[in-house]
C-alpha positions as CSV (number, residue, x, y, z in Angstrom):
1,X,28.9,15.9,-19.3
2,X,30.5,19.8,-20.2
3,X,29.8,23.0,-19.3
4,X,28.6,25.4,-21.1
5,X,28.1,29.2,-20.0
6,X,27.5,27.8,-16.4
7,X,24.9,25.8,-17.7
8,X,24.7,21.7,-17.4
9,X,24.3,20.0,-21.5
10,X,24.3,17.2,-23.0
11,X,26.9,15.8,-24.8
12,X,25.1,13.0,-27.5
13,X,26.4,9.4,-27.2
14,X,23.1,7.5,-29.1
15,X,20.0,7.6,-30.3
16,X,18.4,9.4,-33.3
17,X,18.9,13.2,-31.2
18,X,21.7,11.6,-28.9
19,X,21.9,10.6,-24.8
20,X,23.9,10.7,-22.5
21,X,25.1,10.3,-18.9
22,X,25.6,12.9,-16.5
23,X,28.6,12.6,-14.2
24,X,28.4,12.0,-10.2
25,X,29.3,14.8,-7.7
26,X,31.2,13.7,-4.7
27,X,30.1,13.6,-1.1
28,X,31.8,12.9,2.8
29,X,29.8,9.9,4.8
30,X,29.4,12.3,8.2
31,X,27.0,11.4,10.6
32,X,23.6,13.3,11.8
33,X,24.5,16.9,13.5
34,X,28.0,16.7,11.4
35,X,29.4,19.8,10.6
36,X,28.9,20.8,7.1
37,X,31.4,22.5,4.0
38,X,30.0,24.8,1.7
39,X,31.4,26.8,-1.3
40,X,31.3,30.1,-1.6
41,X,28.6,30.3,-3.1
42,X,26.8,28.5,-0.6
43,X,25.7,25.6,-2.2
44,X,26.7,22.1,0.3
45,X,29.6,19.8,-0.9
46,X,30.3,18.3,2.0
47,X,28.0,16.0,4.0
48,X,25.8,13.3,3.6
49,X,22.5,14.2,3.0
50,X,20.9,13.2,6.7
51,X,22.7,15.7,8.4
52,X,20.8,17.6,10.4
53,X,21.8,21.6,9.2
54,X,18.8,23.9,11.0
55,X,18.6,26.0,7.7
56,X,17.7,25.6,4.3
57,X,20.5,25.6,1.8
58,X,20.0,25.8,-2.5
59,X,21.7,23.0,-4.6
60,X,22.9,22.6,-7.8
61,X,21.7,22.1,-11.4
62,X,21.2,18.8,-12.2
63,X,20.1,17.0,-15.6
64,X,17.9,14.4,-14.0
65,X,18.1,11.1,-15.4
66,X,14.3,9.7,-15.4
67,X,14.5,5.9,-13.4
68,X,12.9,3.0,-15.4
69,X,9.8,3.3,-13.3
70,X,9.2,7.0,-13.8
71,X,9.8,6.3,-17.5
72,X,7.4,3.2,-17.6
73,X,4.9,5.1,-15.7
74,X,5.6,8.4,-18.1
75,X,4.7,6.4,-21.3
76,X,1.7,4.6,-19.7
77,X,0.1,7.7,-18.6
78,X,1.2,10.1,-21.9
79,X,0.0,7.0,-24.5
80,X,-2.7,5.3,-22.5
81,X,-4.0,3.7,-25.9
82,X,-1.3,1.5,-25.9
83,X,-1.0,0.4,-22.1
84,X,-0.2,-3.1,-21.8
85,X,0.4,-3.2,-25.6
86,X,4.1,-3.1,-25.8
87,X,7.0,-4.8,-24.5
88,X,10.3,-3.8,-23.5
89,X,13.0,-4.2,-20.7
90,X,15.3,-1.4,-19.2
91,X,18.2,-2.3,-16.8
92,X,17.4,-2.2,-13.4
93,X,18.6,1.2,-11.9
94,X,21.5,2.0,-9.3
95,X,20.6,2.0,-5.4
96,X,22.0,4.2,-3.4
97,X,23.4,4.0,-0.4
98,X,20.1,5.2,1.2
99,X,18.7,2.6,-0.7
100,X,16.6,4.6,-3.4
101,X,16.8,4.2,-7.1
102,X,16.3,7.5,-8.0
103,X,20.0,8.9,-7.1
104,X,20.7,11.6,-9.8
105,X,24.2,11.4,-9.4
106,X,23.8,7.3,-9.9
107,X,21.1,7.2,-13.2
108,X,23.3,7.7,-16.4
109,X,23.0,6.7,-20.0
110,X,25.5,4.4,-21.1
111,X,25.8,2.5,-24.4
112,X,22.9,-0.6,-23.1
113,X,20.6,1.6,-21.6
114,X,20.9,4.1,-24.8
115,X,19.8,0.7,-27.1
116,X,17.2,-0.2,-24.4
117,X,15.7,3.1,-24.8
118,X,15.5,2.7,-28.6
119,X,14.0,-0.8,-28.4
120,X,11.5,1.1,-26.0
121,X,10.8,3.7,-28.3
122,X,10.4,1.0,-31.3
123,X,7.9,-0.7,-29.2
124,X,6.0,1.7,-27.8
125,X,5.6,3.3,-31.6
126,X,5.0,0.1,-33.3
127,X,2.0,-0.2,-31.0
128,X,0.6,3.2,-31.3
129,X,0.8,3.5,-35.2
130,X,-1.3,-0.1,-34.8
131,X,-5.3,0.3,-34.6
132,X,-4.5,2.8,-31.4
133,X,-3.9,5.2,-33.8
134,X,-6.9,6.2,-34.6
135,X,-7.8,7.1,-31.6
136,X,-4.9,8.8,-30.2
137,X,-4.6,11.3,-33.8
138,X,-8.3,11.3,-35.1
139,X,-7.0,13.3,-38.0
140,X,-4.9,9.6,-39.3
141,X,-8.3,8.4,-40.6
142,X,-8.8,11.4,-42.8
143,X,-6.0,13.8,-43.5
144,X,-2.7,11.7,-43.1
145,X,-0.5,14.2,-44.1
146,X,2.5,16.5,-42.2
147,X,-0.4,18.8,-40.7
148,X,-1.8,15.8,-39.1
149,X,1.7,14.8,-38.0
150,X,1.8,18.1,-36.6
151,X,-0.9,18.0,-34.2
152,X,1.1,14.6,-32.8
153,X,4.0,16.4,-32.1
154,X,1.9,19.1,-30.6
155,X,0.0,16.9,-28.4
156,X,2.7,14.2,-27.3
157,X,6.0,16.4,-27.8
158,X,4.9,19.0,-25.6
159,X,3.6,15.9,-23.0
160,X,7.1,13.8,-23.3
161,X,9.7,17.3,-23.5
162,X,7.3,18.5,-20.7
163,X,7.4,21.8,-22.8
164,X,6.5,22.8,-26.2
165,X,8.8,22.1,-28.6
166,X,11.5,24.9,-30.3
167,X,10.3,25.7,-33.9
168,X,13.3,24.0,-34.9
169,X,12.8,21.2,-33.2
170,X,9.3,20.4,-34.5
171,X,10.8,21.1,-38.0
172,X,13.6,18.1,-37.3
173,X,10.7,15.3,-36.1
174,X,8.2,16.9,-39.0
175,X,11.3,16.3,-41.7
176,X,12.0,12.9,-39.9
177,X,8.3,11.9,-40.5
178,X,8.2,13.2,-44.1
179,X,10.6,11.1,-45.1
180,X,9.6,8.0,-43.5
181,X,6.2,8.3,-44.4
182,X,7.4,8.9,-48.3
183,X,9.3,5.8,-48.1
184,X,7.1,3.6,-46.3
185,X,3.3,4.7,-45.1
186,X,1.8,7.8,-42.7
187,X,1.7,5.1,-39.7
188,X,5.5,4.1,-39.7
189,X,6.4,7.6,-40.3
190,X,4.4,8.2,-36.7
191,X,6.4,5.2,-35.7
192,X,9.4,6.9,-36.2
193,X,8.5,9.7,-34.7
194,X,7.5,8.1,-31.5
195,X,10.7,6.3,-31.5
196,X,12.7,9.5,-31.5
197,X,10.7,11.3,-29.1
198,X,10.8,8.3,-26.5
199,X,14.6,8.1,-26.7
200,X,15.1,11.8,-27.4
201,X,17.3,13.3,-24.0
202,X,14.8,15.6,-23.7
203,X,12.3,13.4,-22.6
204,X,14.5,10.9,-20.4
205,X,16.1,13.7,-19.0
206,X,14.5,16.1,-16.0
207,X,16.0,19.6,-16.7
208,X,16.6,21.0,-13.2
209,X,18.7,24.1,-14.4
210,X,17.0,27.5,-14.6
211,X,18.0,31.1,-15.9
212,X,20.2,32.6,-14.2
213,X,18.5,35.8,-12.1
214,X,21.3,37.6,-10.1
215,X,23.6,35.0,-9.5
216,X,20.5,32.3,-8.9
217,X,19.5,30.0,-11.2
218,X,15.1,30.5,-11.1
219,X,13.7,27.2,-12.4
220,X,11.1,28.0,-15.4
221,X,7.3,27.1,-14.7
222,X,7.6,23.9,-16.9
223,X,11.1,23.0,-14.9
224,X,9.0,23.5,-11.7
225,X,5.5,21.4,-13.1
226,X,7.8,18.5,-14.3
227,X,9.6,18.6,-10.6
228,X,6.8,19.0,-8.8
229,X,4.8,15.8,-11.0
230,X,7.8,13.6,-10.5
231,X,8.5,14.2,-7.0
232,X,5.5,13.5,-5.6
233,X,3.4,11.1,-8.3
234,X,6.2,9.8,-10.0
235,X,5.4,10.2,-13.4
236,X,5.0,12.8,-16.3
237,X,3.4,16.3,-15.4
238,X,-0.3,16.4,-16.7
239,X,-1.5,18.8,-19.3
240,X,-3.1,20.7,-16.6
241,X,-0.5,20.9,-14.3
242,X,1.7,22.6,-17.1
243,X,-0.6,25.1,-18.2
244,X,-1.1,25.9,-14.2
245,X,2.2,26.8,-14.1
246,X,2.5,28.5,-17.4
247,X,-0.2,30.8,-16.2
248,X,1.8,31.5,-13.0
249,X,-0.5,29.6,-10.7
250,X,3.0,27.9,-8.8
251,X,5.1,30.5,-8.5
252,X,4.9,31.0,-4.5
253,X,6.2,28.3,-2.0
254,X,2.5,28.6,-0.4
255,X,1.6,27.3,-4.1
256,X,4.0,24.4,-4.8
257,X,3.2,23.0,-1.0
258,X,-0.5,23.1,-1.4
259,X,-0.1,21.6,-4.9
260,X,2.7,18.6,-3.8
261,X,0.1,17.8,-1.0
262,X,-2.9,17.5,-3.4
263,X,-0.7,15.4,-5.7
264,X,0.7,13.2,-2.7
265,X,-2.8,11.9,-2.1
266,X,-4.0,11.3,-5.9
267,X,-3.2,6.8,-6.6
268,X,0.0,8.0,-8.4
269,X,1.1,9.9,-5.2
270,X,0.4,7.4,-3.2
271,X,2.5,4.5,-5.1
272,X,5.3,7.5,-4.5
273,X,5.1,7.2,-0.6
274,X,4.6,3.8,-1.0
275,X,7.6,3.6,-3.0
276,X,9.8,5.4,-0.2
277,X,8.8,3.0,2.9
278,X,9.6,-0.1,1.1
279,X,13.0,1.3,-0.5
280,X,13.6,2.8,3.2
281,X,12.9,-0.9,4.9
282,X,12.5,-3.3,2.2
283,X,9.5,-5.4,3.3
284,X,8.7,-6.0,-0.2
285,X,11.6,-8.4,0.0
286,X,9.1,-10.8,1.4
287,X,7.9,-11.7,-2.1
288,X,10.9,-12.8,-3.2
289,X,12.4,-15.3,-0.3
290,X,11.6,-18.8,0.7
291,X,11.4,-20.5,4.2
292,X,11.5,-23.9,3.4
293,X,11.0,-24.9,7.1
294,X,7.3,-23.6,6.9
295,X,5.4,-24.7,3.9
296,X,2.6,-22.1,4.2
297,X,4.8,-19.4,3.6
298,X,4.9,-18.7,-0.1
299,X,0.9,-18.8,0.2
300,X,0.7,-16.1,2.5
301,X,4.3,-13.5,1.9
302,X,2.3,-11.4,-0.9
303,X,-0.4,-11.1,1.8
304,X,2.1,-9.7,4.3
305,X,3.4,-7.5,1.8
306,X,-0.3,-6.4,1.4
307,X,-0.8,-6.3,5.3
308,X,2.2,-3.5,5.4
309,X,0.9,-1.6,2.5
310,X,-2.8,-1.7,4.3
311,X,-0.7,-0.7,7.4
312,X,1.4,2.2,6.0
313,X,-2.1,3.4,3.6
314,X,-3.7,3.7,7.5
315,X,-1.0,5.4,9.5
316,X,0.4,7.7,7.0
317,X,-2.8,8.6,4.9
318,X,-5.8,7.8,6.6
319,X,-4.9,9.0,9.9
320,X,-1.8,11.4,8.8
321,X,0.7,10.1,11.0
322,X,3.9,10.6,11.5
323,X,7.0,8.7,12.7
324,X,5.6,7.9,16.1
325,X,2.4,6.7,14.9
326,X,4.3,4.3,12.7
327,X,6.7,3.0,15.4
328,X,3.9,2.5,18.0
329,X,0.5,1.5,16.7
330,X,-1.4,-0.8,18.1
331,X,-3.2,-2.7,15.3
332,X,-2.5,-4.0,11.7
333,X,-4.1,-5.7,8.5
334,X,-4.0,-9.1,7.7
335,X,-6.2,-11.2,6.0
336,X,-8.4,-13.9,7.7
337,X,-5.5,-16.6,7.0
338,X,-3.4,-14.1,7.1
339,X,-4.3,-13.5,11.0
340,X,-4.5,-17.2,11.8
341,X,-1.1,-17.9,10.6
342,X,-0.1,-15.4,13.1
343,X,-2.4,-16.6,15.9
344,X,-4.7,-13.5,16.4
345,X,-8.5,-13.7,16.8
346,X,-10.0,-14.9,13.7
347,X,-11.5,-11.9,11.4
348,X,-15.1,-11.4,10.4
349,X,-15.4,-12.0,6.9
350,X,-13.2,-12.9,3.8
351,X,-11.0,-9.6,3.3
352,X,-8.3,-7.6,5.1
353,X,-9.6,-5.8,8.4
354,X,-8.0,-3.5,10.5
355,X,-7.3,-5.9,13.7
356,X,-5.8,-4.6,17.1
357,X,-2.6,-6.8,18.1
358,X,-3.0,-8.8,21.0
359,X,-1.3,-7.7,24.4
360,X,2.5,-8.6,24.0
361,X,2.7,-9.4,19.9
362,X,4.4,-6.4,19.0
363,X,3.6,-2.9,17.8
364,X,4.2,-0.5,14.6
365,X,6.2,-1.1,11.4
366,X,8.8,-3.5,13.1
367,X,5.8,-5.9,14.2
368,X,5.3,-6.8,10.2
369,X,5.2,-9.9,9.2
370,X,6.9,-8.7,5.9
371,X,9.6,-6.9,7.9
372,X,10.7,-9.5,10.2
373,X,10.6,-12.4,7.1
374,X,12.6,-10.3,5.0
375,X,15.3,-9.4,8.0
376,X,15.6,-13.4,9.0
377,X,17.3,-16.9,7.5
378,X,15.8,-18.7,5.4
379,X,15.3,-21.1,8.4
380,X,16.1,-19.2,11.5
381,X,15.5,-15.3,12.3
382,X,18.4,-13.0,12.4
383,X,19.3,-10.8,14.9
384,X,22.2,-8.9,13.4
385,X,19.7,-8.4,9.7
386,X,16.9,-7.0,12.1
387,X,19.5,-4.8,14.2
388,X,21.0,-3.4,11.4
389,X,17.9,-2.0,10.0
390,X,17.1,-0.3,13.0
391,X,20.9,0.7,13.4
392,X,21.3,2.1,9.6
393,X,17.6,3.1,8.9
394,X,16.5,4.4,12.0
395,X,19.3,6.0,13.7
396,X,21.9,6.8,11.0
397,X,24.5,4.5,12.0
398,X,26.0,3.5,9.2
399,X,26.9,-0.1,9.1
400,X,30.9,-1.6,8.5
401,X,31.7,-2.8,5.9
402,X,31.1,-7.0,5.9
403,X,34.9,-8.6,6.1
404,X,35.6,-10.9,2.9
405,X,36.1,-13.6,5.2
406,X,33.3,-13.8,7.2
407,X,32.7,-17.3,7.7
408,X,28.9,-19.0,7.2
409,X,27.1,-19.1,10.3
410,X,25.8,-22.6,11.0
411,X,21.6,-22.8,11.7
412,X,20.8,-23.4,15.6
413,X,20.5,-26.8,16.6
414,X,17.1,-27.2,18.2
415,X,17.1,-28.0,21.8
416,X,20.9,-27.4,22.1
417,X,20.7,-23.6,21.7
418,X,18.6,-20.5,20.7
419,X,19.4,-18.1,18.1
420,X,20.3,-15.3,20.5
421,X,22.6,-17.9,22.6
422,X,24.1,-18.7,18.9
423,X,24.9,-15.3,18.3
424,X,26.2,-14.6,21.4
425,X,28.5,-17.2,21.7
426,X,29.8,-16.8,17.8
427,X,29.7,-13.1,18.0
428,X,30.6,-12.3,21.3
429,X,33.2,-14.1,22.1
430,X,35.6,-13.7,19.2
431,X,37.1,-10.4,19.4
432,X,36.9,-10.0,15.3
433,X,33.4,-10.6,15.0
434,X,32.3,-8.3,18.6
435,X,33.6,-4.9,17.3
436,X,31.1,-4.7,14.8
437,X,28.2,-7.1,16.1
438,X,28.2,-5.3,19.7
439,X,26.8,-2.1,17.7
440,X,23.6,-3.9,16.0
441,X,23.0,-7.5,17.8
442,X,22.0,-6.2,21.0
443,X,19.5,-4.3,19.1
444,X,18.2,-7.3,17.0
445,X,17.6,-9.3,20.0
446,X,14.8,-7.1,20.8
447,X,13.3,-9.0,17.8
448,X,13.6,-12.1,19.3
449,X,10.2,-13.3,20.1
450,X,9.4,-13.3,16.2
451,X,10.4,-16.6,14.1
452,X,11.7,-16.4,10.8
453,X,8.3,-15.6,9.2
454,X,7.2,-13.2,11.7
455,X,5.2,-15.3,14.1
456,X,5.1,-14.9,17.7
457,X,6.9,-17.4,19.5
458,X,8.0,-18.6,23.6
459,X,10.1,-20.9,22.8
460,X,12.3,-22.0,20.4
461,X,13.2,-25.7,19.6
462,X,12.2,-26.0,23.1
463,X,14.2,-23.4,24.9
464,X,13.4,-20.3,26.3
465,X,13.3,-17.1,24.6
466,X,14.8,-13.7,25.2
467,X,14.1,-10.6,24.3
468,X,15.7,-8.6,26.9
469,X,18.5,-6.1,25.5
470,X,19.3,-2.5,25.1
471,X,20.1,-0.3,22.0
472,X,23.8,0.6,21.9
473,X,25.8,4.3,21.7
474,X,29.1,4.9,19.9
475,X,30.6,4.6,23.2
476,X,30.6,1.0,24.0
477,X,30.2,1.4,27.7
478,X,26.8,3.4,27.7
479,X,23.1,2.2,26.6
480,X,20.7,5.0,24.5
481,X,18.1,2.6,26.7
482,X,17.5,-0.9,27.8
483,X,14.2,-2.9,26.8
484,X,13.1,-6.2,27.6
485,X,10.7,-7.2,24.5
486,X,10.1,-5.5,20.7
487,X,7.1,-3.4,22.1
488,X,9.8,-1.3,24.4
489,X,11.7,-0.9,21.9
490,X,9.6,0.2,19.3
491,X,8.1,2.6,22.2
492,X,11.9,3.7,23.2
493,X,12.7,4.7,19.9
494,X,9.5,6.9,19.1
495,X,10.2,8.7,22.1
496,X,14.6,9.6,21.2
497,X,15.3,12.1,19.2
498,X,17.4,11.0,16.6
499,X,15.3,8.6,14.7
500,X,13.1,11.4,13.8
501,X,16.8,13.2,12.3
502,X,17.3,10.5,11.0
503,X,14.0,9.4,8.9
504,X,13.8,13.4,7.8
505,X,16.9,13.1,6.2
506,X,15.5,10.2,4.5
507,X,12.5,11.7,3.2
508,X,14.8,14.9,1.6
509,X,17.1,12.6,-0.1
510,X,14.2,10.9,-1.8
511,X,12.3,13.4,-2.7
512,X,15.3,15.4,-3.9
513,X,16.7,12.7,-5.6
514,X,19.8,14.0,-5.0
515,X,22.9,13.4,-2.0
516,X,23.2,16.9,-1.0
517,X,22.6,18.0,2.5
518,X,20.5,20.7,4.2
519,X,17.9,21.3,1.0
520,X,14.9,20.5,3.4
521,X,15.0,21.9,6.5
522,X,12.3,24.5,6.8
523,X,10.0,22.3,8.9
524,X,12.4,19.2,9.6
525,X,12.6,20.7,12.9
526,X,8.9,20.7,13.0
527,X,8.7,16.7,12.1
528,X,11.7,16.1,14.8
529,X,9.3,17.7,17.5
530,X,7.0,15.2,16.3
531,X,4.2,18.2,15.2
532,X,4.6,17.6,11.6
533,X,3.5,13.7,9.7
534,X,4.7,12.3,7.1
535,X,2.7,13.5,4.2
536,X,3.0,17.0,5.5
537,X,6.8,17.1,5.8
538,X,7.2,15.6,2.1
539,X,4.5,18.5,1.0
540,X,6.7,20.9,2.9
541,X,10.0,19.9,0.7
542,X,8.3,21.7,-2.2
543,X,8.0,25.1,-0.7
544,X,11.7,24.9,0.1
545,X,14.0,27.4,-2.0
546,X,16.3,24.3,-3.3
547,X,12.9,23.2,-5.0
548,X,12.6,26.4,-6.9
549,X,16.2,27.7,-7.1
550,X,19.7,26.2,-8.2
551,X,23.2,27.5,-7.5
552,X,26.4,26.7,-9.1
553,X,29.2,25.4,-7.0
C-alpha cells in the first residue's frame, strides 16, 4: 500500500486493472476502561477496540477489502439472472481476534485470492453472456454493438464500482469489449467485460477515504451509500440507495441512523445481525461436530442451530431487546423433536413454537442447545470451553495463551467421577494448570447441569451434579458473585455492568470492521444503562462522526 497526497491507493499486483492488499495498522490488547493514546490529530492508535472511551473519536481511511460473503452476496444481488448459475471458490477469510471476518486490517489480496477473483469473474461472465443475457441487456438481441455494451457498463459498472464510472474508465472496458468481440462474438466480449469488472479493485475494494475539508476527510455520498449498505445488509448498495444519497437525502446523522435501522430489519439486514451473534458465540459450530455417545445428535444439531436463530429473530427483532433480554429470557424455539430431546412438554403441531423453559432448565442465550454442544467434548461437556466464552465474550477477559504442552485430558470415568470433580482435581491441584483455569472454570461449572448436547441433567454416570460456583475477578481472592445453577448466573451477569462494556464494544468492532477504539460511543453509554437494544445501538453507529468522517494519523 503507498501514499499518495495523504490519500490511501492502490498499488496493482493482478488482474486485468490490478489488486492488491492493504497493509494492517497496529494495536495494544488493553482491557475495558483502559486508558487510551491518540495522535495529534486525534485519531486512536492505541487500544483495543472494546475499550470503553465516553466520547466519540474519528478514524482513519481505509481501503476496505470486501469478505467472500459480501462479495458472494454483491454478485448475487447485482446479476440476479445468473444466481445459482455459476461456480467458484474464494479462500476463507481471516478472523479476528474478536472473532469476525470482516477485519480491514486482516482482508488483503494476495497472489491466490487475486486468481480466485479472476476465476470468479470468468464464471460469473461465462454465465451471464449464456441465455441470461438477454434478459439482463435487452439491447444483445437487437443491436449488439459498443452502444449496447455501453448501457452494460452503465447499468452494472456503476452497481459493482458503487459509482459511475470516470469517462476514461468506461473508454478502457468499451476498448476491452471491442476487441474481444472483433475477435470472437458480442457475448464473450460482455464476458470479458464482466470478468474485468468483477476482479477490478474498484469493485472488491470499499473506498472509505473522502476529500479532504479542513483538515477532515468528508466521505462522498456514494462512499457513505456503499458503507451504509454493507454495514448493515451486507451486500452491494442498491440503485436507490445511491441515488438517495446522490440527491443529498443522507447527509445528516439523523438520516444515516434512520436509514441503517430501516436496512437492519430488511432479510439482508437481518442475516447481518445474525451474522454478528454467531461470529460473537459461535453456536453455528453445532453443525459441524459429532457426539458419538448420543446417536440422535446429527438428526437434531441443524435444528438447534435453527432454535437459536428463532431465539435471537425473537429477542432482538421481534421484541427489540437488548442484552438483558438475551441473557434472561424465559422461553425458546425448538421443534416438536427438537423439545422432546430436551425433555420439555411436547409442542402442538409439526413446526418450531415459542415454548417457555421449564422451572430450573436454564434461561437466555447460554441455555441453547447449540451453545452448550458447540462449548463441550465430543463425549463429555466442558467447563473450561463454556467459561471461557463467558470469560472472553462477555466480560472482556482475554484468555492466555494455551501452553504447547498441555497434555490431553482423559474423558470421566462414569461412576468414579464427574466432570467438575475431573476438572478440579486436574486443574486445581497442579499449580501449572490453576493459574489460568482458576479465571474461567469456576465460571463453566455454572454450566454444569447441561450434558454435552445441551440436555438437562441430575446426575451424571450416576453421581451427583454441581452447579454451585462463582464468577472470578482479576484478584484471585474476591468473587464478581457466587451462583449456585446457570439461571443465576445468566441473571448475575445481566444485572453487572461490564458485560454490557463489553458486548458494545463488540457490536462497534463489527460494524466498523475495523480495530480502532472509541468510534461508537454516542449512545454506548445508553446500551450500558440497559435503555438502548440491540438493533437500536447498531442503528446508532451510523450517526456517529467516524461513519461519516476520516482522519489521518
Amino acid at each position: 500500500m503507498m501514499r499518495l497526497n495523504g490519500r490511501l491507493c492502490v498499488a496493482g499486483l493482478a488482474g486485468l486493472l490490478g489488486l492488491a492488499a492493504c497493509g494492517a495498522s497496529t494495536e495494544t490488547k488493553k482491557p475495558p476502561n483502559g486508558d487510551m493514546t491518540t495522535g495529534g490529530s486525534g485519531i486512536v492508535t492505541g487500544p483495543d477496540p472494546v475499550t470503553l472511551c465516553g466520547s466519540s473519536k474519528v478514524g482513519a481511511p481505509r481501503l476496505r477489502r470486501l469478505s467472500r460473503d459480501e462479495i458472494f452476496h454483491t454478485l448475487d444481488d447485482i446479476f440476479p439472472e445468473v444466481k445459482g448459475a455459476w461456480s467458484a471458490k474464494l479462500s476463507a477469510d481471516a478472523i479476528s481476534k474478536h472473532g469476525f471476518d470482516n477485519d480491514s486490517t486482516l482482508l488483503v489480496v494476495g497472489k491466490q485470492l487475486a486468481a480466485e477473483l479472476d476465476t470468479l469473474g470468468t464464471a460469473v461472465g461465462t454465465a451471464l453472456s449464456g441465455a441470461p443475457l438477454a434478459t439482463a441487456l435487452p439491447c444483445s438481441t437487437t443491436t449488439k454493438d459498443a452502444a449496447c455494451a455501453q448501457q452494460f457498463l452503465d447499468k452494472y459498472g456503476k452497481r459493482l464500482f458503487r459509482r459511475a464510472l470516470t469517462p476514461d474508465e468506461s473508454a478502457r472496458y468499451v476498448a476491452l469489449f471491442q476487441q474481444v468481440s472483433t475477435a470472437k462474438d458480442f457475448a464473450t466480449g460482455i464476458s470479458f467485460v464482466t470478468r474485468a469488472l468483477v476482479q477490478s479493485p474498484h469493485a472488491v475494494y470499499r473506498r472509505e477515504v473522502g476529500t479532504l475539508v479542513a483538515g477532515t476527510y468528508e466521505l462522498s455520498p456514494a462512499e457513505l451509500a456503499t458503507e451504509l449498505a454493507y454495514d448493515f445488509t451486507g451486500t452491494a448498495p442498491t440503485p436507490e440507495l445511491l441515488a438517495a444519497a446522490e440527491a443529498g437525502q443522507l447527509a445528516t446523522p439523523e438520516a444515516l441512523e434512520a436509514k441503517a435501522r430501516e436496512l437492519l430489519i430488511t432479510d439482508n439486514g437481518l442475516r447481518v445481525v445474525e451474522k454478528f451473534f454467531d461470529s460473537w458465540l459461535g453456536y453455528g459450530r453445532t453443525s459441524s461436530v459429532s457426539k458419538p455417545g448420543v446417536p440422535e445428535f446429527d438428526g437434531l444439531r441443524d435444528q438447534m442451530v435453527g432454535e437459536t436463530r428463532r431465539f435471537l429473530g425473537q429477542v432482538v427483532v421481534t421484541e427489540n431487546g437488548g442484552l438483558n433480554e438475551l441473557l434472561t429470557a424465559s422461553f425458546t424455539y425448538p421443534t416438536p423433536s427438537l423439545a422432546s430431546f430436551y425433555g420439555f412438554p411436547a409442542a402442538a403441531g409439526s413446526e418450531a413454537t415459542k415454548t417457555e423453559r421449564p422451572a430450573g432448565r436454564g434461561i437466555g442465550i447460554l441455555a441453547q442447545g447449540s451453545l452448550l454442544a458447540a462449548l463441550a467434548g465430543p463425549n463429555a461437556s466442558s467447563p473450561t470451553k463454556r467459561g471461557v466464552l463467558v470469560m472472553d465474550r462477555l466480560l472482556c477477559r482475554v484468555p492466555p495463551p494455551v501452553p504447547p504442552s498441555v497434555p490431553t485430558l482423559s474423558p470421566p470415568q462414569p461412576g468414579t467421577f464427574t466432570t467438575r470433580q475431573h476438572y478440579e482435581e486436574i486443574h486445581a491441584k497442579d499449580p501449572a494448570c490453576k493459574a489460568c483455569h482458576s479465571r474461567f472454570d469456576p465460571i463453566g461449572f455454572g454450566f454444569e447441569h447441561y450434558d454435552e448436547v445441551g440436555r438437562y441433567r441430575e446426575q451424571e454416570g450416576g453421581l451427583p451434579v454441581s452447579s454451585v460456583s462463582y464468577v472470578p475477578t482479576d484478584d484471585a481472592t474476591a468473587h464478581l458473585f457466587d451462583f449456585t445453577n446457570l439461571e443465576e448466573l445468566a441473571r448475575g451477569l445481566a444485572q453487572q455492568k461490564l458485560p454490557y462494556e463489553c458486548t458494545s464494544g463488540f457490536l462497534s468492532t463489527y460494524v466498523y470492521g475495523a480495530p480502532e477504539a472509541c468510534l461508537g460511543e454516542a449512545k454506548r453509554g445508553t446500551f450500558i444503562e440497559q435503555k438502548l437494544s440491540f438493533l437500536d445501538y447498531l442503528a446508532s453507529l451510523a450517526a456517529e462522526p467516524h461513519f461519516r468522517q476520516r482522519v489521518q494519523p
